[in-house]
C-alpha positions in Angstrom: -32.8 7.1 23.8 -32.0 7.1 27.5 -30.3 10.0 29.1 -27.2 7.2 30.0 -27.3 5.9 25.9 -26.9 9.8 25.0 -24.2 10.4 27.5 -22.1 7.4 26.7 -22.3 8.7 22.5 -20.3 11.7 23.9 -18.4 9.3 26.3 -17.3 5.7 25.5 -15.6 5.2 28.8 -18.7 5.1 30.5 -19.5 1.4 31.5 -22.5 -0.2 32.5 -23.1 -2.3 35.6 -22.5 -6.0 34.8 -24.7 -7.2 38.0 -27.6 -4.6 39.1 -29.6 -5.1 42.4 -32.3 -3.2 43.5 -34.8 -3.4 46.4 -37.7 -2.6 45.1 -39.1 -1.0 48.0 -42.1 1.7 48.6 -45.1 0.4 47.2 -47.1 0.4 50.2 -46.6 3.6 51.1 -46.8 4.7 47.6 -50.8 3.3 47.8 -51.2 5.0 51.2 -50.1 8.8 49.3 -53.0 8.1 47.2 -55.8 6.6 49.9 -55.6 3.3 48.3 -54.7 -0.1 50.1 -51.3 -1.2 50.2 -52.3 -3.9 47.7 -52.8 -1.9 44.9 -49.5 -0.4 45.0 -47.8 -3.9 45.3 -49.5 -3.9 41.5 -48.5 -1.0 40.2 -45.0 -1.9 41.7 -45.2 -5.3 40.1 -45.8 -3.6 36.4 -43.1 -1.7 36.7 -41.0 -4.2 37.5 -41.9 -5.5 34.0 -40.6 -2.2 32.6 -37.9 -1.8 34.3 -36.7 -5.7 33.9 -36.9 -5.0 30.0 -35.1 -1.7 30.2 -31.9 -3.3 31.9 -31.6 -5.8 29.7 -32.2 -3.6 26.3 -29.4 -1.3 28.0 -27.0 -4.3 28.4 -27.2 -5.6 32.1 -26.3 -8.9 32.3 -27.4 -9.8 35.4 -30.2 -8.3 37.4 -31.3 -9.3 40.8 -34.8 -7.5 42.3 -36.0 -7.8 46.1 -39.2 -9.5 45.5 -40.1 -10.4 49.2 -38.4 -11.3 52.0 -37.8 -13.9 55.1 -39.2 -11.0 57.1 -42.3 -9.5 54.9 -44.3 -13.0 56.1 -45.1 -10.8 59.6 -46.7 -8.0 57.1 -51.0 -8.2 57.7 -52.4 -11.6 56.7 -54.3 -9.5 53.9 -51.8 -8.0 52.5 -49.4 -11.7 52.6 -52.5 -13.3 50.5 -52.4 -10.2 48.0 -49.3 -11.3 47.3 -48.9 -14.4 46.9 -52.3 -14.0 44.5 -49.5 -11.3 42.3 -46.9 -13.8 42.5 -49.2 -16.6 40.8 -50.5 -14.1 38.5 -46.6 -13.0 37.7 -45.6 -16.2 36.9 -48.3 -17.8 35.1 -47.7 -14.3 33.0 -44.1 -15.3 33.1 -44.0 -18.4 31.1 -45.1 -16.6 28.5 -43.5 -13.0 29.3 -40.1 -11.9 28.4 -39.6 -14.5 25.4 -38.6 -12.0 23.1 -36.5 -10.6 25.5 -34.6 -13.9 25.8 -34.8 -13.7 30.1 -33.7 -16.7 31.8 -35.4 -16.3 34.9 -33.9 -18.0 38.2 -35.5 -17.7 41.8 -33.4 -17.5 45.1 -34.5 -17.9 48.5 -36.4 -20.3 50.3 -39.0 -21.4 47.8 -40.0 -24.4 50.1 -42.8 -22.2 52.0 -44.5 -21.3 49.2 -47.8 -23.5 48.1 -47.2 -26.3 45.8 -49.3 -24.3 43.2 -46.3 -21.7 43.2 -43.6 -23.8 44.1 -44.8 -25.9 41.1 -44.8 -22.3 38.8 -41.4 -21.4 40.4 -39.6 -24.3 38.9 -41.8 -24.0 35.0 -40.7 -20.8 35.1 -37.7 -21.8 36.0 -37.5 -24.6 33.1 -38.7 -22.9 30.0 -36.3 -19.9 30.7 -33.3 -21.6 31.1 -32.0 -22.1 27.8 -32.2 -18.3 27.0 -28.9 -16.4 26.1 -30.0 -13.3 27.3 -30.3 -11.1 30.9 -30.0 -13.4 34.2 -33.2 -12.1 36.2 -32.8 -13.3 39.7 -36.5 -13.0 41.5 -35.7 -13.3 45.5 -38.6 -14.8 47.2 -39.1 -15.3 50.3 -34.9 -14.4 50.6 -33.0 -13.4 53.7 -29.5 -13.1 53.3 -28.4 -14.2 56.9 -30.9 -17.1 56.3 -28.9 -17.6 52.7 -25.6 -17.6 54.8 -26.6 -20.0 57.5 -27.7 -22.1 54.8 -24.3 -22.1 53.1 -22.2 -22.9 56.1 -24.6 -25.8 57.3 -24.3 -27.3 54.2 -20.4 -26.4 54.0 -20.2 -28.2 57.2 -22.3 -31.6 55.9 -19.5 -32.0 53.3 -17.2 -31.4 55.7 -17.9 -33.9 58.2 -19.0 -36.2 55.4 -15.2 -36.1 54.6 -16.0 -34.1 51.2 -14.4 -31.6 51.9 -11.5 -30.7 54.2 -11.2 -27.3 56.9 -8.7 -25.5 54.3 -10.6 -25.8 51.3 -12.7 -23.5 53.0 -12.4 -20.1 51.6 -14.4 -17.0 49.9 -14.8 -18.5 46.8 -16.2 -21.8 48.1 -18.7 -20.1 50.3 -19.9 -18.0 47.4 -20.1 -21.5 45.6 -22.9 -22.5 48.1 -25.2 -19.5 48.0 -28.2 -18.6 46.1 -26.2 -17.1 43.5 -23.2 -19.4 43.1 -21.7 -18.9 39.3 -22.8 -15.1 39.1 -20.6 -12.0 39.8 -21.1 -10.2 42.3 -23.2 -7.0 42.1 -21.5 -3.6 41.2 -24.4 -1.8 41.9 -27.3 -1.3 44.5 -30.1 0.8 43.8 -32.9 1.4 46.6 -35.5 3.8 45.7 -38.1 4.7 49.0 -34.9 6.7 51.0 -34.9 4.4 52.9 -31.1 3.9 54.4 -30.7 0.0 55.1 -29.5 -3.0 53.6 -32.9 -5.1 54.6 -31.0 -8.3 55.1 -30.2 -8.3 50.7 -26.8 -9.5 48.7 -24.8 -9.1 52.4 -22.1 -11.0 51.4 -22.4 -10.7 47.5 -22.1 -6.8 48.2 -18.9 -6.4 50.2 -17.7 -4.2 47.1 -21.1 -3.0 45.6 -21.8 0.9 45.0 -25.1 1.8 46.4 -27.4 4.4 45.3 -30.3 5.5 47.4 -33.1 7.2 45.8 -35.9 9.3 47.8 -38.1 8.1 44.8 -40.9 4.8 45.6 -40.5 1.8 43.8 -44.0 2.3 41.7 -42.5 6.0 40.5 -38.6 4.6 39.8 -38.2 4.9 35.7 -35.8 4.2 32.9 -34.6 8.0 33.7 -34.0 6.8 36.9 -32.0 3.9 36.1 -30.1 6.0 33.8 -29.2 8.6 36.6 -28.0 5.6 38.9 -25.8 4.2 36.3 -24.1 7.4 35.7 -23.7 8.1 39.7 -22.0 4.6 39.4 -19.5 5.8 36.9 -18.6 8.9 38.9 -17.7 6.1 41.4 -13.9 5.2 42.3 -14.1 1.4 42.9 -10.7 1.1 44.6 -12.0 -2.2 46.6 -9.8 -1.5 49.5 -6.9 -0.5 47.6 -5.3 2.9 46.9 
């Protein structure tokens, strides 16, 4: 039992998160600690996605949205791109079969399109067997940017709009959340970002508006369960007030 399942025995007021996010961030630098290449700690960092995945959705997240790679990671070394995109393959050919017990609908946002047809092609089987599961929503962002995931929104706002679709005043915060990645989800209530690192990185900018963040000095290869637990609890010492009193 977790140390957040043992604190909510002695407290049932203690909620969890109904969207998490977390940019999982550090692996390179987790390798380099240990004199190995940055490639190997994309591997570790990819296994414990896998735990930690499993963990949220045993603990009762219902959505859960990890920073893959983004718009930006493409200028990383051409080695360390190609390690990559070999883990991704190997990920999601894993992936059709992974998480089925778990009941995981998987769903990918970002800009899938630069991807090779081999991937693009695993993206959407991935995509396909999931779907029908009643459990966790795991958003995977992939090749994501969220100014690139706004942008994308408005053009496509404006399409319908000069189509005659849609009129000026329909415009309005729900409708552009309608036309981004994550149209039908809640917005996130919590941010975690291990690696102490103290930015956004272009993740969730306008899903976030109201999101509690909690920044860990702990890379992504190291986070745990523990550490989910502790960010879950900082969330509950939290007063969401969303620009009331």
């Amino acid at each position: 039992m977790g140390l957040f399942q043992k604190k909510k025995e002695i407290d049932n007021n203690l909620i969890i998160p109904v969207h998490i996010g977390i940019i999982m961030d550090g692996n390179g630098r987790w390798a380099k600690k240990r004199g190995l290449p940055r490639t190997a700690g994309h591997t570790v960092g990819a296994k414990n996605f896998r735990t930690i995945t499993r963990y949220c959705s045993k603990i009762g997240v219902k959505y859960l949205t990890v920073y893959a790679f983004s718009t930006e990671n493409w200028k990383r070394p051409q080695e360390e791109v190609t390690a990559l995109m070999k883990l991704f393959k190997q990920y999601l050919q894993e992936a059709l079969t992974d998480f089925l017990e778990d009941d995981i609908k998987i769903k990918f946002i970002g800009d899938t399109t630069a991807f090779n047809s081999e991937l693009q092609q695993l993206i959407m089987d991935t995509e396909e067997v999931s779907k029908n599961r009643p459990g966790m929503v795991l958003n995977i962002a992939m090749n994501y940017g969220s100014r690139s995931e706004i942008v994308r929104a408005i053009k496509n706002i404006s399409e319908k709009v000069c189509n005659g679709e849609l009129k000026i005043d329909d415009i309005n915060e729900k409708l552009v959340s309608d036309y981004l990645y994550t149209a039908g989800q809640p917005d996130p209530d919590l941010i975690i970002r291990p690696s102490g690192e103290y930015r956004i990185s272009n993740f969730l900018l306008y899903q976030s508006a109201y999101a509690e963040y909690v920044i860990d000095n702990i890379l992504w290869p190291d986070y745990s369960t523990d550490d989910i637990d502790r960010a879950i609890l900082e969330y509950n010492s939290r007063n969401r007030r969303f620009g009331g009193v």
